[in-house]
Every structure is written in structure tokens, then in C-alpha cells.
C-alpha positions as CSV (number, residue, x, y, z in Angstrom):
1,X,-85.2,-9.8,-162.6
2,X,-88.3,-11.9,-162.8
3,X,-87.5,-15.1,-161.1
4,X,-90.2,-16.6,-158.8
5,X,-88.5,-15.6,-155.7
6,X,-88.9,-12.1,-156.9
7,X,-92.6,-12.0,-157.0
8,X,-94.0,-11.0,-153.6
9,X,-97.6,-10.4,-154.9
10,X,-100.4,-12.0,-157.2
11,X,-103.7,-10.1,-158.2
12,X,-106.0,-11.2,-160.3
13,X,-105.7,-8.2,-162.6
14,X,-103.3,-5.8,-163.0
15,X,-103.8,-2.6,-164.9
16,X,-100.9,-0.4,-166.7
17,X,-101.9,3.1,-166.6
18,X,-103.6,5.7,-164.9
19,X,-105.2,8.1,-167.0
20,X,-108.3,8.4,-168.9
21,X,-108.8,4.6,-169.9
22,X,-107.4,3.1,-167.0
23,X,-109.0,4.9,-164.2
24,X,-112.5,4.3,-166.3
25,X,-111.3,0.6,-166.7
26,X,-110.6,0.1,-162.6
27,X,-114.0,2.0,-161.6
28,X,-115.6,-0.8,-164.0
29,X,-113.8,-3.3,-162.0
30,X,-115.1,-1.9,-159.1
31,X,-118.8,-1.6,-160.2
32,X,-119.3,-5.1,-161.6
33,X,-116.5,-7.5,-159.8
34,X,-115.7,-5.8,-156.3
35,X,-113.9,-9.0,-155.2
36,X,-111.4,-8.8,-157.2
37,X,-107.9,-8.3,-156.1
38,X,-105.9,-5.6,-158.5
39,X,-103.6,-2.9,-158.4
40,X,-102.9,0.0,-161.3
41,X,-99.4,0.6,-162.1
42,X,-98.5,4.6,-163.2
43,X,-95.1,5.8,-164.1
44,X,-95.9,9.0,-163.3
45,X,-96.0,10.6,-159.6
46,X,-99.6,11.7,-160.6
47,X,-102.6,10.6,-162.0
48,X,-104.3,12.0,-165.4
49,X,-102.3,10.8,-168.1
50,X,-102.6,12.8,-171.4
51,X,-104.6,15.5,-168.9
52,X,-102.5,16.5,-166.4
53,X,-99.0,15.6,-169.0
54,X,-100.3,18.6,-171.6
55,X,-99.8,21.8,-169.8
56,X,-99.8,23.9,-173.1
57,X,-102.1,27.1,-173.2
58,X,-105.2,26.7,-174.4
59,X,-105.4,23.0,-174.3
60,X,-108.9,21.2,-174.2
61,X,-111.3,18.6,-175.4
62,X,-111.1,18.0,-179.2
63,X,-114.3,15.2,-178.2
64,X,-117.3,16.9,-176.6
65,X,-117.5,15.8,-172.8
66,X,-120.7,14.3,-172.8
67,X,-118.7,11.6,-175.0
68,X,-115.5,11.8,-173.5
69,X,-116.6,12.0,-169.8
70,X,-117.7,8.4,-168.9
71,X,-121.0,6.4,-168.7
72,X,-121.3,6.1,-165.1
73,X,-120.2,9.3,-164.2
74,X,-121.7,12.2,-166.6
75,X,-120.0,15.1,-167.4
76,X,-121.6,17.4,-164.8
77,X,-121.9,20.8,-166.5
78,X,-123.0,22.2,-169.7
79,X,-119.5,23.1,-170.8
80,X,-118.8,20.8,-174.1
81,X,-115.8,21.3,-174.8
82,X,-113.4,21.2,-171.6
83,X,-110.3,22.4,-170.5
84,X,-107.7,20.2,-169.4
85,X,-108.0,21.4,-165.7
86,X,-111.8,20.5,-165.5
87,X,-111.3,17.3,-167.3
88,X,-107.9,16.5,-164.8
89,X,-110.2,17.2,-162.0
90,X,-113.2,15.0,-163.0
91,X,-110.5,12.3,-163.7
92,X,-109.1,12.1,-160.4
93,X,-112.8,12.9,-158.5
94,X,-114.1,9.8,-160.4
95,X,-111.1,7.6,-159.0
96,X,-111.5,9.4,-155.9
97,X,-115.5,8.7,-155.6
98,X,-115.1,4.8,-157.0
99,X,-112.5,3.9,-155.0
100,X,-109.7,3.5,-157.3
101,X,-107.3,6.1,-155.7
102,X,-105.8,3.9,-153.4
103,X,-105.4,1.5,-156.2
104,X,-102.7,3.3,-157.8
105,X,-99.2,3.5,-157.3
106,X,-97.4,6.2,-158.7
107,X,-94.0,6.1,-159.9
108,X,-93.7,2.5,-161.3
109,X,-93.0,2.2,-164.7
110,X,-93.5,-1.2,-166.3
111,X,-90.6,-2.8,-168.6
112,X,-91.7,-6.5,-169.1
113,X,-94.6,-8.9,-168.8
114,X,-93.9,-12.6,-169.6
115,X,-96.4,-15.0,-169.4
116,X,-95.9,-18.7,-167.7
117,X,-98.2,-21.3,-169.8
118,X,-97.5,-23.7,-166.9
119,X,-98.9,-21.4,-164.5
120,X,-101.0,-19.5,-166.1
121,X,-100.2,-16.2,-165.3
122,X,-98.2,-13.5,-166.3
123,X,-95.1,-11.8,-164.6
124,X,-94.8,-8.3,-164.5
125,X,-91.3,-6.4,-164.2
126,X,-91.4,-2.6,-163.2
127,X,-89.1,-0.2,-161.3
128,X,-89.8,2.0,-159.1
129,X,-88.2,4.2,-156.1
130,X,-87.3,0.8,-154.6
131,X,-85.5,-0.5,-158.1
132,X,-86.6,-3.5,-160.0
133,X,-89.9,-5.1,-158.6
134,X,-92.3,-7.6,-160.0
135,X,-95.4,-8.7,-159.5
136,X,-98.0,-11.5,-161.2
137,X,-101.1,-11.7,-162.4
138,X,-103.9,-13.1,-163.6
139,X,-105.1,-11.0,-166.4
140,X,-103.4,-8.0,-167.7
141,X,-104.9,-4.7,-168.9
142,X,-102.7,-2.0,-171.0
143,X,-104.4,1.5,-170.6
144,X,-100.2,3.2,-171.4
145,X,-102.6,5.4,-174.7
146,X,-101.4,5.2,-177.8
147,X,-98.3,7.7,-178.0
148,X,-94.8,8.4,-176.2
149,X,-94.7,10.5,-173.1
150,X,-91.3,11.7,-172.9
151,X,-90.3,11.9,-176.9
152,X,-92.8,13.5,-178.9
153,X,-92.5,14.0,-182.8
154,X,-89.8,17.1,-183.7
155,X,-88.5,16.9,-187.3
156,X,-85.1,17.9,-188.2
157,X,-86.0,22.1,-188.9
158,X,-83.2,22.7,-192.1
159,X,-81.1,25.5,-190.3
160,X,-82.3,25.7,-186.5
161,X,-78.9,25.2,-185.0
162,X,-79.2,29.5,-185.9
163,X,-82.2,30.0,-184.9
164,X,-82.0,32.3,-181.7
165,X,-85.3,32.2,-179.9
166,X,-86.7,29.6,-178.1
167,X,-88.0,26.6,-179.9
168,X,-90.8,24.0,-177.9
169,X,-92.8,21.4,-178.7
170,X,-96.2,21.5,-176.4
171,X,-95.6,18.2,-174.9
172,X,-93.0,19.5,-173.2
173,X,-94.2,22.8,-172.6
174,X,-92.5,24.4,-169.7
175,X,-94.3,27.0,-166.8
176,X,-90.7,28.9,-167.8
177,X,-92.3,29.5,-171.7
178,X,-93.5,33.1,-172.0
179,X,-94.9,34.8,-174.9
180,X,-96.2,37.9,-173.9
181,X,-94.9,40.6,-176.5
182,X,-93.1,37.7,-178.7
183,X,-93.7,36.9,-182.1
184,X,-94.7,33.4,-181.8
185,X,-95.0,31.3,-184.4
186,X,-96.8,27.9,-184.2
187,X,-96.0,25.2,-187.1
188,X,-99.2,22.8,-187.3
189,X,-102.7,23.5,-188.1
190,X,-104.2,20.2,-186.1
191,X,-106.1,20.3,-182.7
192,X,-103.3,21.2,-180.7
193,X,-102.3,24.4,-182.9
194,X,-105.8,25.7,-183.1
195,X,-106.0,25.5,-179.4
196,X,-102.6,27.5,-178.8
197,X,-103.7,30.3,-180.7
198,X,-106.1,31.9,-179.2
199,X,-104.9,31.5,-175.8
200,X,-101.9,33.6,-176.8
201,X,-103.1,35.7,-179.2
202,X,-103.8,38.7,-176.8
203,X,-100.7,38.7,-175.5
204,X,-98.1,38.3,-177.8
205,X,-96.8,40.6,-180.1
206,X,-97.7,38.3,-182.8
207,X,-99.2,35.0,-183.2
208,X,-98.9,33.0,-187.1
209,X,-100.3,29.6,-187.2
210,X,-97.3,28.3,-189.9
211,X,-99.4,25.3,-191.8
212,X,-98.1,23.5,-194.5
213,X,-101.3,22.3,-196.0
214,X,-104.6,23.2,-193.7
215,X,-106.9,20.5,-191.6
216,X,-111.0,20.5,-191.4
217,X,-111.8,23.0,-188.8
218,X,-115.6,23.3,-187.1
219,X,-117.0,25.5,-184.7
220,X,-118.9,24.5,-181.9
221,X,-120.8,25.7,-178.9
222,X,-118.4,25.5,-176.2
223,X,-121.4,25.4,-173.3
224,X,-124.6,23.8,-174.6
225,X,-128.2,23.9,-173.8
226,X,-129.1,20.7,-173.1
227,X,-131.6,18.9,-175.9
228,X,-133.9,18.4,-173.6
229,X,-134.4,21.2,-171.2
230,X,-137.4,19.8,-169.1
231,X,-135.1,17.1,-168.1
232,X,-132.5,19.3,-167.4
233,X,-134.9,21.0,-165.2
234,X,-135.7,17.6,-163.8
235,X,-132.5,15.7,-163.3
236,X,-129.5,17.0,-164.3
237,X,-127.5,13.6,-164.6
238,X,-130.2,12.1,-166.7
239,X,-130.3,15.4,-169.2
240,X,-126.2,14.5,-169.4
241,X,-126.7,11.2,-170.5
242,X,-129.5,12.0,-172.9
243,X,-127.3,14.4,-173.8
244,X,-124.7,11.8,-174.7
245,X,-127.0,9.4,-176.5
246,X,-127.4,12.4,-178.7
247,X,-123.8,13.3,-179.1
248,X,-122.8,10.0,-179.9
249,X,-125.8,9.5,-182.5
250,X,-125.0,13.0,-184.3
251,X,-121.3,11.8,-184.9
252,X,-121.7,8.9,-185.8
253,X,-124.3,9.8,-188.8
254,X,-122.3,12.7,-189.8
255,X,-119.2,10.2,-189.9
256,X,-120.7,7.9,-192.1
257,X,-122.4,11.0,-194.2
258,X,-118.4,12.1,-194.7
259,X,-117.1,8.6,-196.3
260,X,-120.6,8.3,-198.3
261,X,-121.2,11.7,-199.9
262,X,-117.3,13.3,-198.8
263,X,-117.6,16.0,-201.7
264,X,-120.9,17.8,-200.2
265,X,-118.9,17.4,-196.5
266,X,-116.0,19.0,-197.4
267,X,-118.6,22.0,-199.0
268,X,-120.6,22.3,-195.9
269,X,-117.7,22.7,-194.1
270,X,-116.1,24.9,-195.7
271,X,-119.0,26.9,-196.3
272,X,-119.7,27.0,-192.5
273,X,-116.3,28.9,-191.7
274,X,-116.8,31.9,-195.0
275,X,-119.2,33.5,-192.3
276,X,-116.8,33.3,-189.4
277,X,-113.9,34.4,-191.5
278,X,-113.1,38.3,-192.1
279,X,-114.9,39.1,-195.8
280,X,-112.9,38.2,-198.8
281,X,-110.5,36.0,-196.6
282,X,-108.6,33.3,-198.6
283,X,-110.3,30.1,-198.3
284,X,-107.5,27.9,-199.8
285,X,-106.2,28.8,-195.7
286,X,-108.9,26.6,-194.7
287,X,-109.5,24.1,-197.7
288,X,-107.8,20.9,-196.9
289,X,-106.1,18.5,-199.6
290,X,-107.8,15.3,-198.0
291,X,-111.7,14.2,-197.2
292,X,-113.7,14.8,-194.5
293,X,-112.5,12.3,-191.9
294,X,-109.6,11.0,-193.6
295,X,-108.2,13.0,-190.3
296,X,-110.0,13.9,-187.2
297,X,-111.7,17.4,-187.2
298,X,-110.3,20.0,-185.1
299,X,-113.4,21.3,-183.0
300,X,-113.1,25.6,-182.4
301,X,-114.8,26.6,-179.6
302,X,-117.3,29.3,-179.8
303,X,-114.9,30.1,-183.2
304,X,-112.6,31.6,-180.9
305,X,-109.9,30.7,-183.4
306,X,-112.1,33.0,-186.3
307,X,-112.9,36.0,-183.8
308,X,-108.9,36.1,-182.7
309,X,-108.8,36.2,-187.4
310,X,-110.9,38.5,-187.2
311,X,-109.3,41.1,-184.6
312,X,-106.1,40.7,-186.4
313,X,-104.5,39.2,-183.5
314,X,-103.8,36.0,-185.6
315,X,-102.4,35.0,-189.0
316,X,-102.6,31.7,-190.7
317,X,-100.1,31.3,-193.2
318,X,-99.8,28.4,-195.8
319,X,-96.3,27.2,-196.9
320,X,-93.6,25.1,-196.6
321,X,-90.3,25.6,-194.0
322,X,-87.1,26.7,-196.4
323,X,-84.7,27.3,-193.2
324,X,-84.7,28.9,-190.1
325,X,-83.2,31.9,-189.4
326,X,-81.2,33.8,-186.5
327,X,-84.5,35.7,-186.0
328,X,-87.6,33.5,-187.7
329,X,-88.8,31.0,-190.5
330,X,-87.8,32.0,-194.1
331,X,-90.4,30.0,-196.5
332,X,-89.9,28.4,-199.7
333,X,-91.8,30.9,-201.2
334,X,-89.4,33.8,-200.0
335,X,-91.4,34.9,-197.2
336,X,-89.7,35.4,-193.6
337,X,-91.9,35.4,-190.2
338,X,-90.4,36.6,-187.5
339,X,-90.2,35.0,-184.2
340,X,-88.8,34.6,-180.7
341,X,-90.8,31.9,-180.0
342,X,-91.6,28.5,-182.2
343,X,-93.8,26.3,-181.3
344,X,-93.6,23.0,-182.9
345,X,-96.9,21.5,-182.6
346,X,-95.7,18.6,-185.2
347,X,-97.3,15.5,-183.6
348,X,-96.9,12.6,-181.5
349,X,-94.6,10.2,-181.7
350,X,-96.5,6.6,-181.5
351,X,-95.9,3.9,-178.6
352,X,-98.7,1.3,-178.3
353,X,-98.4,-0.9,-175.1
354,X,-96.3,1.8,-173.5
355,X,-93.0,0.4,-174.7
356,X,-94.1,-2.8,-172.4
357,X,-91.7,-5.8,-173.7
358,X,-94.3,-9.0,-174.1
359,X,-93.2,-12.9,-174.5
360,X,-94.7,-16.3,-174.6
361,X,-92.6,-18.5,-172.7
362,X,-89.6,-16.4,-173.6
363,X,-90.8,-16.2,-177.1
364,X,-91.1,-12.1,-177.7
365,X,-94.6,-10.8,-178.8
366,X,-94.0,-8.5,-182.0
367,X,-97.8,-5.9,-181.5
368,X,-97.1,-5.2,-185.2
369,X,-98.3,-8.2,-186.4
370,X,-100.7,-9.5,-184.0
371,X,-104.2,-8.8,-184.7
372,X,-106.8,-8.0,-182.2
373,X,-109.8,-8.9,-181.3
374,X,-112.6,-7.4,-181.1
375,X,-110.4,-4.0,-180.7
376,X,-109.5,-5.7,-177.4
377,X,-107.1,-9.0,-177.7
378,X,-104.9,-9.5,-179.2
379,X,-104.8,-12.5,-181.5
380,X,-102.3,-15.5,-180.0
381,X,-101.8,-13.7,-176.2
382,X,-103.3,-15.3,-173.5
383,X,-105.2,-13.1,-170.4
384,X,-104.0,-9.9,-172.2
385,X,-106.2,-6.7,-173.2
386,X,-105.1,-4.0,-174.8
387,X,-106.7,-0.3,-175.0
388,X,-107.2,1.9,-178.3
389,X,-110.1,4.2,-178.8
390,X,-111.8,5.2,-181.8
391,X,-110.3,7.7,-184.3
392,X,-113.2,8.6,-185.6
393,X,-115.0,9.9,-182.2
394,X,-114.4,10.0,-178.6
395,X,-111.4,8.2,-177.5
396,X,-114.0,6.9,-174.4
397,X,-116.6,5.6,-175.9
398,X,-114.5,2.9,-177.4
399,X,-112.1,2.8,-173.9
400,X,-115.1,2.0,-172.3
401,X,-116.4,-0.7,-174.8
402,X,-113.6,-2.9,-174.0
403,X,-113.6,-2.6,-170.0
404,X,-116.9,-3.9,-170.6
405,X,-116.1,-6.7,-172.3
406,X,-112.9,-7.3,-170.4
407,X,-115.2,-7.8,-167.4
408,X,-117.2,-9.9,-169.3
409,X,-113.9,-12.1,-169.9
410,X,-113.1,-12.4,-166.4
411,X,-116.6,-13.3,-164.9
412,X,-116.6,-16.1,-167.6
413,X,-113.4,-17.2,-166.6
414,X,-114.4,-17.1,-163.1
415,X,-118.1,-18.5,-163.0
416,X,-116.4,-22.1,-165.5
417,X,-113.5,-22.4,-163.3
418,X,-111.5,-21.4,-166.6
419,X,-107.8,-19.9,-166.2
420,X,-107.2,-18.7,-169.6
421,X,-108.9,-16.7,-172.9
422,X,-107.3,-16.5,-176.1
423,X,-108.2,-15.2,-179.3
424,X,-107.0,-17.0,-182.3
425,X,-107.1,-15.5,-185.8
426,X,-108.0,-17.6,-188.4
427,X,-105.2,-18.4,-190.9
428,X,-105.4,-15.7,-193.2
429,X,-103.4,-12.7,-195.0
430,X,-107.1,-10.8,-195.0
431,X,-106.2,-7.9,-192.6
432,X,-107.3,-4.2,-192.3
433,X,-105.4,-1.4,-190.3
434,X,-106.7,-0.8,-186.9
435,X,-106.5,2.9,-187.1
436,X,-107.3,4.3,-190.5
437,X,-106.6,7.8,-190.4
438,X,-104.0,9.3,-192.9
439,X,-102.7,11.7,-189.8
440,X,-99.1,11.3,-190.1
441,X,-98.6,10.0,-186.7
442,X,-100.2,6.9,-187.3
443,X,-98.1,6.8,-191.6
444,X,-95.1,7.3,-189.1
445,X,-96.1,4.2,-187.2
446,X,-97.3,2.2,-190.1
447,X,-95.6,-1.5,-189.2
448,X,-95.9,-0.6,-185.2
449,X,-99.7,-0.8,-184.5
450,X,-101.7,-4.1,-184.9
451,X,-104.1,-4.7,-187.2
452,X,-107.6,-6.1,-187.3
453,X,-109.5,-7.8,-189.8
454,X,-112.3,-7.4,-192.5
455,X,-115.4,-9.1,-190.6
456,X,-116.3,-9.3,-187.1
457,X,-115.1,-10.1,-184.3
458,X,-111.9,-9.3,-185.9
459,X,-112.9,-5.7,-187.1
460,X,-115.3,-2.8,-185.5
461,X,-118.1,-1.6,-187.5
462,X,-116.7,1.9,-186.5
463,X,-120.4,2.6,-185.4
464,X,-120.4,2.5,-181.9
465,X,-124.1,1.7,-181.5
466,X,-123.7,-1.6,-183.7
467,X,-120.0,-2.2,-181.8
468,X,-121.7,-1.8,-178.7
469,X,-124.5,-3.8,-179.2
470,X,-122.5,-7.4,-179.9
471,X,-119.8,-6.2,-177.2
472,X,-122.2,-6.4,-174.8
473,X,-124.8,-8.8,-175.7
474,X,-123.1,-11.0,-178.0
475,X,-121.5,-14.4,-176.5
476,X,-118.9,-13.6,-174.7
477,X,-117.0,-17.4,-175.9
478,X,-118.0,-16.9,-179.3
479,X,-116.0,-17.4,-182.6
480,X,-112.4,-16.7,-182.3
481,X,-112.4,-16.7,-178.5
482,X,-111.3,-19.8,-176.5
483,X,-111.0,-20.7,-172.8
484,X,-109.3,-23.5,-171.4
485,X,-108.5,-24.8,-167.6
């Protein structure tokens, strides 16, 4: 497959994925270049990506909305932190109201692009109902997220081949799972397991949060009063986007307050939780082994997580797995915990570029060496942008950043008569990682992701004020970037 008589179509753009960073990345195309000719390609029959794959209780935001929600479209409520219903909703309503609905087509899953230097283009290869289909393109945009849909992370449990109850991991949750009157255990103590917990707290028999070492946990407001009330009053959409501004400066701050003073962090952090915690309650349950941000937070709503502590609906126990047993976990400390249901909220298993095969002319494209630009390009492909988010706040504000400056691209191409932008790294060894979290997702990927530099435009300031400001004002051909016709 891929031969010219193949090729029945050529848009200008063509964008892989439909969920949070694609549909945001089409409704930019929409907004600022309407003539364009493009299609998104989904693999899935629906729409949402991350939001409408999770379908585990509980799940939510771990990014407040007014950051997560996007900048042309504000959250519309005062609810924070979201479930994954509203969000899935205001996803496909966005798409809906911006005209990138009919955009999409559902059900084709991408396998190749190969780019013709003599043409200029690039040549997709996907299958869908119909088999193996291509199409080409001027410019292509990978929005596939950062992880693996259908395999997440499950490590080998010493003795579960005896374990009789039922054992899932909450990327593949199932509508079948039921844990009313079970002893559930859930092994993990990052966003996904203090989201689980509460939600089944009050129905199961029993409900143990199984952590081998603990994560920074904070409680917020799960509705807010807006900052600025009068406005809110006044316009609603402008007291959301104030509200953003806000949100956005707060993080950042208290980001670079964590890698500048990380002792007195990790202290007020704690110390915020002793009051939400039952009185004399072991804090080495919530006293992680890392700094603050060394690993994203995991935001509590309302401490719903603490109140469910509290009640005694919920245990949180610290220890390592010996074996699993006919009826439970036995720990390495000689403890057992009962349980009909596990739940194995042990992580994702990276995928950048959606497992999307790349070449030059027939010579493969390895992402694990290339660098990118400006969190954007990468380094060496021609007409090729690439989304990743920030890891150190809301996965859209950064998503957002680069369909920006991916517009930016194309109008320059478009306005010089240009047919091609490539960045091209400087001949150096002087590289950074792109994500610098400790999480062991991204260890387990170490040698997978590309990497960026030390000085822009080859590295992000991971301040999204200064990162915005030279995305969008900066020269768009500046160092690093060349187009050619």
C-alpha cells in the first residue's frame, strides 16, 4: 500500500486524532485559516480520546477546567474539577459548534506516513472498514496523546495465576465490573487511584488504596467562586477566562516555588492534609520519598478522598506486593488484605506518535532521537507537528500553544509561496529530556520520547506565560526554522 495510484485525496493538512488536542487543534484551523482543506483521522468509532476511553468510577480532571477547557471556548460552569462525562460533552459540543464534527472520520487507524521530498508531501497509510486506504497531504499534525490505548502498564503480580477474584486495570474497565459488597483493593496511589476511591467507597464492603510508596496529594474546591464576582455577575464567559489567567498564573508560581524552595513545599503540603486526616493518623501514608513536582500532584476534590478516611470507609496502606493469594494480597511485611476485586491502577504504558511508522524517502524516522522544536517539530522532519503538553500543568495549555504556532507555520508557508518548514538542530550532544517527571511511565519510556534542548527554541521555559509570549510573537522563520520552495 502507498503507491500513487492508491491516493484518491490531497488536503492540505491532515490531523491524527480526535480527542482533546486534536479537536482543539481543528477548531484553530477553523478560526484562523477557513480555506483550508483537511480532514481528522480517529481510530476509534467515537470522538473524546482519553475522555470518553476512561470509563472507571470516579474519574475526572487532575487540571482545573478553566486550564484544561480551551481558550476560545471557556469552561462554562463553576465546577473545577470535572468529571469525565462533562468534559466528553464539552469536547464534542466544541467540535460540534466549530464545525469540526464533520471533519472526522471515525474508525481509521493510521499505520504509516512517508514523506515524498520530490513532491513535497507526505503519504498517509490507514485502514479502515473499507481496508487499507491512503491519503496525502500537505502538512501533518499528530494529536494520537502520549500513551497506548489498548495496552496499558500491568506488571507481572508474583502469584496471580491463584488469585480468584477479578483483577482490572482502569483502562480497561468494563460496565460488567461490580464492587458493591467486595473487598476491593486498588494498587497505586497516583490520580487515577485517588479518584477510584471514593467513588466506591460507599459501596463496597471494603476499599484499601495498596501504595507502595505515597504521591503529593492536595485538596481543592471542586466548584469555585469565581475571583472576580462582579464580572461573573456581568459576563459569565469573561469571569471564565479571567478565571483562567488566574489559574494559570497560580500554578505556574507555585511550580517554580516547588523546584526553588522544594523543602518548605513538601511541609506545606503535608501540613495542609494533618487537618483533613482523622487525629493522630500516620503521616508517613501521605509523606512522599520524592520533591514536590518531581511528579504531578494528585488534586482531591472537596478532600473527598480524606472525608471517605475519615468515615472509615477507606484504608490506605503502605507496603510492597509479596504474592497474591486465592483470596487477596499477602505483603512483604506479613500482612494479607483481602479482596474479590484488584484494581491495578499501575500506569500507562507510553506510545508517542500513536505507534505511526515515519520515513524520509524510505529512510525510517527513529522519535527517540529526534529533537523538537519548540515542543512542536521535530528536528530533521519536514511539514510534521507533533503534540505533547506540559507535565507540569494543564495538558491544554501547552496543546494549544502549538496549534497556534502550527497555524502560524502554515500561513507563512502559504502567504511566500513556500512548500516546506524544517527545523534543523544544531550539531550538538547538548540535549535535555522533553518530559522531566520521575513518574515511572515516562523511566519506562526513557529511549522512546524525543528530547529537546537546553536554550530556546529548542527547550520551553516551562512557564507558559514566557513560552507563550515568543510562540506567538516571536518570528515565526526564526533560528532553527527553515522554509524552502
Amino acid at each position: 500500500m502507498g503507491d500513487d495510484e492508491s491516493v484518491t485525496e490531497h488536503l492540505d493538512v491532515l490531523i491524527v486524532g480526535a480527542g482533546l488536542a486534536g479537536i482543539g487543534t481543528a477548531c484553530h484551523l477553523e478560526r484562523d485559516l477557513p480555506g483550508l482543506s483537511y480532514a481528522v483521522l480517529e481510530s476509534r468509532p467515537v470522538s473524546g480520546g482519553t475522555w470518553d476511553l476512561f470509563r472507571y468510577p470516579g474519574i475526572r480532571s487532575d487540571s482545573d477546567m478553566f486550564t484544561l477547557g480551551y481558550s476560545f471556548r471557556p469552561w462554562p460552569t463553576p465546577e473545577a474539577i470535572a468529571n469525565g462525562e462533562s468534559i466528553l460533552r464539552y469536547l464534542r459540543e466544541t467540535a460540534e459548534e466549530y464545525g469540526v464534527t464533520p471533519k472526522i472520520r471515525y474508525g481509521s487507524r493510521v499505520v504509516s506516513a512517508s514523506w515524498s521530498s520530490s513532491q513535497a508531501r507526505w503519504l498517509v497509510s490507514f485502514e479502515d472498514a473499507g481496508g487499507e486506504q491512503a491519503v496525502s497531504c500537505s502538512f501533518l499534525h499528530l494529536s494520537t496523546g502520549y500513551y497506548d490505548y489498548a495496552d496499558p502498564y500491568l506488571p507481572s503480580f508474583p502469584g496471580v495465576e491463584h488469585f480468584t477474584g477479578e483483577l482490572v486495570h482502569p483502562q480497561l474497565w468494563s460496565p460488567e465490573t461490580a464492587w458493591a459488597g467486595k473487598d476491593v483493593v486498588v494498587i497505586g496511589s497516583g490520580a487515577t487511584a485517588v479518584s477510584i476511591l471514593p467513588a466506591i467507597a460507599a459501596a463496597s464492603r471494603s476499599a484499601v488504596m495498596l501504595q507502595r510508596s505515597p504521591s503529593y496529594v492536595i485538596s481543592l474546591p471542586q466548584r469555585k467562586q469565581f475571583s472576580f464576582p462582579a464580572l461573573a455577575r456581568l459576563s459569565p464567559k469573561l469571569a471564565s477566562r479571567a478565571e483562567r489567567i488566574r489559574s494559570v498564573t497560580v500554578t505556574s508560581a507555585f511550580w517554580h516555588l516547588c523546584r526553588l524552595a522544594p523543602g518548605r513545599s513538601a511541609s506545606w503540603l503535608i501540613g495542609r492534609l494533618r487537618g483533613l486526616l482523622p487525629p493522630g493518623y500516620p503521616m508517613e501514608n501521605f509523606t512522599p520519598r520524592y520533591r514536590p513536582w518531581d511528579q504531578r500532584l494528585c488534586v482531591v476534590p472537596d478532600g473527598d478522598l480524606f472525608t471517605a478516611l475519615s468515615a472509615g470507609d477507606v484504608e490506605v496502606v503502605t507496603g510492597e506486593i509479596a504474592t497474591f493469594t486465592e483470596r487477596g494480597i499477602r505483603l512483604k511485611d506479613g500482612r494479607e488484605l483481602a479482596a474479590d476485586l484488584v484494581v491495578a491502577a499501575t500506569g500507562l504504558r507510553i506510545r508517542l506518535l500513536g505507534g505511526v511508522r515515519l520515513d524520509l524517502d524510505g529512510e525510517p524516522v527513529d522519535p527517540g532521537t529526534a529533537v523538537m522544536y519548540k515542543g512542536t517539530l521535530l528536528a530533521g522532519v519536514p511539514n510534521l507537528s507533533v503534540t505533547v503538553g506540559y507535565d507540569n500543568a494543564s495538558w491544554t495549555l501547552k496543546t494549544e500553544m502549538s496549534a497556534r504556532f502550527v497555524v502560524r507555520v502554515l500561513r507563512h508557508l502559504h502567504r511566500h509561496g513556500y512548500r516546506v518548514a524544517v527545523a534543523t538542530f544544531p550539531a550538538s550532544p547538548d540535549r535535555t529530556p522533553l518530559l522531566t517527571l520521575t513518574s515511572g511511565y515516562l523511566t519506562r519510556a526513557a529511549g522512546r520520547i524525543p528530547s529537546q534542548g537546553r536554550r530556546w527554541p529548542w527547550r520551553l521555559a516551562s512557564s507558559y506565560w514566557l513560552d507563550a509570549l515568543r510562540m506567538r510573537f516571536g518570528p515565526v522563520d526564526g533560528k532553527g526554522l527553515d522554509f524552502t520552495r
